[in-house]
C-alpha positions as CSV (number, residue, x, y, z in Angstrom):
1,X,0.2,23.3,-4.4
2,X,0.9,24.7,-0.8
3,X,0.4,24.1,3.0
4,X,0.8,20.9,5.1
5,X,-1.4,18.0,5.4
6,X,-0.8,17.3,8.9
7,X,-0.5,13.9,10.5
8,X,-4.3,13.5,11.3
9,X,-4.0,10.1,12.2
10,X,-1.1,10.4,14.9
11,X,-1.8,9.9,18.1
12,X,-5.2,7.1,17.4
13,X,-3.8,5.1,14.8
14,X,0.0,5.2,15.8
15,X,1.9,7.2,18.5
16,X,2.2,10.8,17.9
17,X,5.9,11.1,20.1
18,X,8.5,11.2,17.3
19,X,10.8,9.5,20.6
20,X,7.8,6.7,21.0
21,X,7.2,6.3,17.0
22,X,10.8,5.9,16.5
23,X,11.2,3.2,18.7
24,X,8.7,1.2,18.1
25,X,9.6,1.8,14.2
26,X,13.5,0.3,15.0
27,X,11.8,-2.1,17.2
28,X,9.6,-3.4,14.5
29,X,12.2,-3.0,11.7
30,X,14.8,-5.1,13.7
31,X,12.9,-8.3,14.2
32,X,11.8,-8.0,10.1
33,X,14.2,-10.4,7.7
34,X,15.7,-10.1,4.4
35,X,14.9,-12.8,2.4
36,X,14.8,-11.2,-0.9
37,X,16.8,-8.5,-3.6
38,X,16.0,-5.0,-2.6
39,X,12.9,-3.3,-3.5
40,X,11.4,-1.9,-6.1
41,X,7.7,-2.0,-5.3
42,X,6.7,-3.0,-2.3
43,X,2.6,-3.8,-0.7
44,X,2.2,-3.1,2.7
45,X,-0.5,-3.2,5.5
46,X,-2.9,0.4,6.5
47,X,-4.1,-0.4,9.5
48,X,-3.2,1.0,13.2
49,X,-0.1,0.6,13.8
50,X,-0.9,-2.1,17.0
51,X,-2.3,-4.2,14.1
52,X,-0.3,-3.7,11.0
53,X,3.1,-2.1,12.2
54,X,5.5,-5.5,12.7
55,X,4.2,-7.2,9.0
56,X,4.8,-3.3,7.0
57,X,8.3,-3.4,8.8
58,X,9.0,-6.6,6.9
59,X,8.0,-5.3,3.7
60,X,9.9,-1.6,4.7
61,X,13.0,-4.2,5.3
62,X,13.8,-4.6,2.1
63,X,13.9,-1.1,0.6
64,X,18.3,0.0,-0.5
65,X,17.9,4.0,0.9
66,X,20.5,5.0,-0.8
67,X,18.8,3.6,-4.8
68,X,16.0,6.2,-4.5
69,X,15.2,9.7,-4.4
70,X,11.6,9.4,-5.2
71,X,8.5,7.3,-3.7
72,X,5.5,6.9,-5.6
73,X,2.6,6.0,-3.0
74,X,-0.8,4.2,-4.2
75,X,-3.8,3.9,-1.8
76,X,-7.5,3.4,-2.0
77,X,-9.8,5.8,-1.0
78,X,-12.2,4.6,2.1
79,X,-14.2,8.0,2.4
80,X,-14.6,10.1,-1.1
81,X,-16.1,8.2,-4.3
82,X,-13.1,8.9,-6.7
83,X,-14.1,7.4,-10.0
84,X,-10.3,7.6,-11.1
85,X,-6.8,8.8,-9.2
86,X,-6.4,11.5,-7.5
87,X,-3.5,13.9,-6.9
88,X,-2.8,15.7,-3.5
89,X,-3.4,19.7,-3.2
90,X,-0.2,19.9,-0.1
91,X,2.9,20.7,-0.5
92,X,4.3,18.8,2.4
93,X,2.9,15.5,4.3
94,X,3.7,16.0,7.7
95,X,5.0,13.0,9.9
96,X,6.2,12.9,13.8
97,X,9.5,11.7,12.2
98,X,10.0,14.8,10.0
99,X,8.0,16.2,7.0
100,X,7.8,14.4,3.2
101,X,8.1,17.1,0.8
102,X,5.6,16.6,-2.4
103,X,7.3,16.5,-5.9
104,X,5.3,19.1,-7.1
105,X,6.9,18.6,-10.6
106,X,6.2,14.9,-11.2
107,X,2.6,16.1,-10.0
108,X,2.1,18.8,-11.9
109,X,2.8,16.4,-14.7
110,X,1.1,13.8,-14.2
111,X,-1.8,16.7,-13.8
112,X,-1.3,18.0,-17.3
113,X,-2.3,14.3,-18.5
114,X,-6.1,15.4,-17.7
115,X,-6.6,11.9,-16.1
116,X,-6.2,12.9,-12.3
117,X,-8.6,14.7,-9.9
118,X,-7.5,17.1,-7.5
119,X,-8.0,16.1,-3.4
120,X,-9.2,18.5,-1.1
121,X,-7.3,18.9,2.3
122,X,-10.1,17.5,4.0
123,X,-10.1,14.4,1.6
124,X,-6.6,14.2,2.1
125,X,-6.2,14.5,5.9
126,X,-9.5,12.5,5.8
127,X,-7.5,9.0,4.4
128,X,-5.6,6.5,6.3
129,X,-4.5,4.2,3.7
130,X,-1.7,7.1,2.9
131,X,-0.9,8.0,6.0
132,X,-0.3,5.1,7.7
133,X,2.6,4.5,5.0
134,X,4.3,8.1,5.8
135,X,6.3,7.3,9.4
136,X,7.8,4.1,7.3
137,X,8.5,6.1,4.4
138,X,10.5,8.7,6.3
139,X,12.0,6.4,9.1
140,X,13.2,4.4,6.2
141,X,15.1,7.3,4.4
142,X,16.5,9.0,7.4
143,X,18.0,12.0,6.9
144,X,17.6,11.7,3.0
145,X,16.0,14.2,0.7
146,X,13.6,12.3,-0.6
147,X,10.3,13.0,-2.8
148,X,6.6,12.0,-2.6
149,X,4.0,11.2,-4.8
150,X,1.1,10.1,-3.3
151,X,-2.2,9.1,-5.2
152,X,-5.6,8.2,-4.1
153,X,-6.9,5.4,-6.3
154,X,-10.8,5.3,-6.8
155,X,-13.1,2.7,-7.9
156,X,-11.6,1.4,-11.5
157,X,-13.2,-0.8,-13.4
158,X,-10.5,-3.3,-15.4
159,X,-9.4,-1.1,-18.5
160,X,-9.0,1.9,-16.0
161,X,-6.2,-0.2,-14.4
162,X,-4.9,-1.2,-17.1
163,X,-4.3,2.8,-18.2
164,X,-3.0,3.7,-15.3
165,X,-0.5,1.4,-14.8
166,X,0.6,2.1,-18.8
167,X,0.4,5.9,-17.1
168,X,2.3,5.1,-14.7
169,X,4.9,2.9,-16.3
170,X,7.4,4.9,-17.4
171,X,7.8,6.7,-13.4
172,X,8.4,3.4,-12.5
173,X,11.2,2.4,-15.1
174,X,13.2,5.2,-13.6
175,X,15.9,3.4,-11.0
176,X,15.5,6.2,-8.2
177,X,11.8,5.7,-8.0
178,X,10.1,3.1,-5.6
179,X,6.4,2.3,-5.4
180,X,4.8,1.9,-2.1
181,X,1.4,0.1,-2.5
182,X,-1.3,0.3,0.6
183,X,-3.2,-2.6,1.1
184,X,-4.7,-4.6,4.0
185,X,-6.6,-8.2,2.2
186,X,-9.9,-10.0,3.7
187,X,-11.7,-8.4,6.2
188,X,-13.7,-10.9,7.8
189,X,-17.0,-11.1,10.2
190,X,-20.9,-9.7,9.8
191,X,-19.1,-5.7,10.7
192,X,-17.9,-6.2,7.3
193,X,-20.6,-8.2,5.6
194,X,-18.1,-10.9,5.0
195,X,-18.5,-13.9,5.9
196,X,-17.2,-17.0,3.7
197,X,-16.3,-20.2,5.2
198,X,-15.2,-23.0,3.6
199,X,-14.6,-25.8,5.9
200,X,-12.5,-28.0,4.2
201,X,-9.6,-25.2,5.1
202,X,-10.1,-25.6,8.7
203,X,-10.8,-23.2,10.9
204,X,-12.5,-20.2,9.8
205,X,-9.0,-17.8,10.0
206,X,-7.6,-21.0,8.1
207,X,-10.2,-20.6,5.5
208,X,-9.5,-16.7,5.3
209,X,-5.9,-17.6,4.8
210,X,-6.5,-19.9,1.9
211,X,-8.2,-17.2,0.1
212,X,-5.8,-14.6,1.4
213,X,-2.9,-16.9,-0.5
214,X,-4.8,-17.5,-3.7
215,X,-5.0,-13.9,-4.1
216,X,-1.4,-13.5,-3.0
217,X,0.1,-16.2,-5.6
218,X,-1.8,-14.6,-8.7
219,X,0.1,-11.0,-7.7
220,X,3.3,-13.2,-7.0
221,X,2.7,-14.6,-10.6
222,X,2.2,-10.6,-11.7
223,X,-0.9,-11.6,-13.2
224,X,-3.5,-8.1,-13.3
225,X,-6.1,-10.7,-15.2
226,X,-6.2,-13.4,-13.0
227,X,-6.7,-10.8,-10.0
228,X,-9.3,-9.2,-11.1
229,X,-11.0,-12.6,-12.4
230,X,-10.1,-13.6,-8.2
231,X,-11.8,-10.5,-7.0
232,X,-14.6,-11.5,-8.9
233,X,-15.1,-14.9,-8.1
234,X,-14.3,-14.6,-4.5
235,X,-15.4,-11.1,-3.8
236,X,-12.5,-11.1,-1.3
237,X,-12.7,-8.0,0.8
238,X,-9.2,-6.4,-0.3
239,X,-9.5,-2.7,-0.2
240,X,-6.2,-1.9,-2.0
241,X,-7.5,-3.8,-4.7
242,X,-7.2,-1.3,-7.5
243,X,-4.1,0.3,-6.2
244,X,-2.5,-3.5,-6.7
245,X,-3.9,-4.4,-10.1
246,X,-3.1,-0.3,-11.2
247,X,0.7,-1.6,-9.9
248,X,1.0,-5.1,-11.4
249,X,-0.3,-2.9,-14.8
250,X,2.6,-0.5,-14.5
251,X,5.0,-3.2,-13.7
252,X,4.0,-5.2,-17.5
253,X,4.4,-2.0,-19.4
254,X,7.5,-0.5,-17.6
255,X,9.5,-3.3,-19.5
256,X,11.4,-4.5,-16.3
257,X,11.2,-7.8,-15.3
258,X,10.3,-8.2,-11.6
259,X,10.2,-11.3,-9.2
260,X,7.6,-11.0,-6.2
261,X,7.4,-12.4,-3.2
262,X,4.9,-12.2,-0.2
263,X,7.5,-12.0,2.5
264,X,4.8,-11.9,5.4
265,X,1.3,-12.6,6.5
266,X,-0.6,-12.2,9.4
267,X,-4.2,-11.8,10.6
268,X,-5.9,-9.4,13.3
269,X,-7.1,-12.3,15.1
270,X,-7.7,-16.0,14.5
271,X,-11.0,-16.4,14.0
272,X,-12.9,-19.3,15.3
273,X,-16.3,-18.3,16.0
274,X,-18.2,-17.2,13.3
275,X,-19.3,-14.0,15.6
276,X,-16.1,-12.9,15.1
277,X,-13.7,-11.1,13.3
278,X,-10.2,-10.5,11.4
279,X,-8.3,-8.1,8.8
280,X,-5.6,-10.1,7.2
281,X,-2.4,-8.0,6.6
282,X,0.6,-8.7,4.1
283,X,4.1,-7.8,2.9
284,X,4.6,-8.3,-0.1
285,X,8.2,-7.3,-2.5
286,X,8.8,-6.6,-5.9
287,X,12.4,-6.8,-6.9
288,X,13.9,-6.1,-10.4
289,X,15.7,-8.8,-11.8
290,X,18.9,-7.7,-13.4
């Protein structure tokens, strides 16, 4: 592994001035509320920063800096056709905040399992759903040495998840590793060939956030089956899908016993008109009940 995947994304999806960023970072961060134990896995929001920034801060909120050393990072992939996980080729993800160095050791092991792929730099600089995640990750541990590890889940089917997360299980057993989990939920209107109304909800943004929440309750209720028996049914346009079931796999086999809570949810826009449209964003925590 060597070289820097640069912040590709700066400066379009969120601002490139490390002053500006940093701001608008504490900005966000200081209107977010505790409201549960500190972190150990947390879902948060992808999209540009004008969008997604204030819900991720009140996931972000509830991360302890000083429990963890090491940040696992799952995201989909919205541009390469991974049929498994992928593992980065960079040593370093660059941010405007300061760069997140790669634990090249915990990657080079999870290599050696044979179950990973290998990103190119252009697949890697190519991807939001990581990226978007890096300014948090760093803003949150300030001036801490702190270790990444992202992956780039592909298209699983069911079992796949589930072997993942057993994978992955024992990383997150360790108390100075978190898990980060990208994730925006419906995406709504005909751009996104999505279009589901039921009108007994209400309006249509009402109706989005009824499906939205039944989603949301099966990962409160850490149930990988029911979710995936939800996507099904619903078809609910979630992108971080398999990054979320690969999670609520690892946290069953890691032997901890978690309490989750969506902590925040908001939409893009609140759709009325059916010539509209919305992507629905959501914090959601994982804490580690002692």
């Amino acid at each position: 592994m060597e070289g820097i995947r640069s912040a590709s994304h700066a400066g379009s999806w969120y601002v490139g001035s490390t002053a500006q960023l940093n701001t608008q970072l504490n900005n966000w961060l200081s209107q977010a509320e505790i409201s549960q134990p500190q972190a150990k896995v947390i879902i948060g929001p992808h999209a540009g920063y004008a969008y997604s920034g204030p819900t991720a801060a009140w996931a972000y909120k509830h991360i302890n800096p000083s429990t963890y050393n090491r940040v696992f990072l799952l995201g989909p992939s919205h541009h390469v056709y991974i049929p498994g996980c992928a593992l980065p080729c960079s040593a370093v993800y660059e941010t405007p905040l300061g760069n997140l160095p790669i634990d090249e050791e915990t990657v080079s092991e999870l290599a050696n399992t044979q179950k990973f792929a290998r990103l190119t730099l252009e697949a890697e600089e190519e991807e939001h759903s990581l990226e978007m995640h890096m300014p948090y990750i760093r803003k949150v541990f300030e001036n801490k040495d702190i270790r990444l590890v992202p992956i780039m889940v592909g298209n699983l089917k069911n079992k796949a998840e589930e072997d993942y997360g057993k994978l992955l299980a024992p990383f997150l057993r360790d108390p100075a590793t978190l898990f980060v989990v990208s994730s925006d939920f419906c995406h709504w209107g005909s751009r996104f060939g999505f279009t589901p109304y039921d009108r007994s909800k209400g309006e249509i943004h009402q109706s989005i956030e009824a499906m939205d929440r039944e989603g949301m309750r099966l990962i409160e209720q850490q149930n990988p089956e029911g979710f995936q028996q939800y996507l099904k049914d619903t078809d609910n346009t979630i992108c971080g899908r398999h990054p979320i079931a690969v999670t609520l796999f690892a946290m069953r086999h890691s032997g901890l016993n978690f309490q989750t809570r969506f902590v925040r949810y908001a939409q893009s826009e609140n759709v009325t008109n059916p010539r509209g449209s919305s992507v629905s964003y959501a914090a959601g925590v994982s804490s580690v009940n002692e």
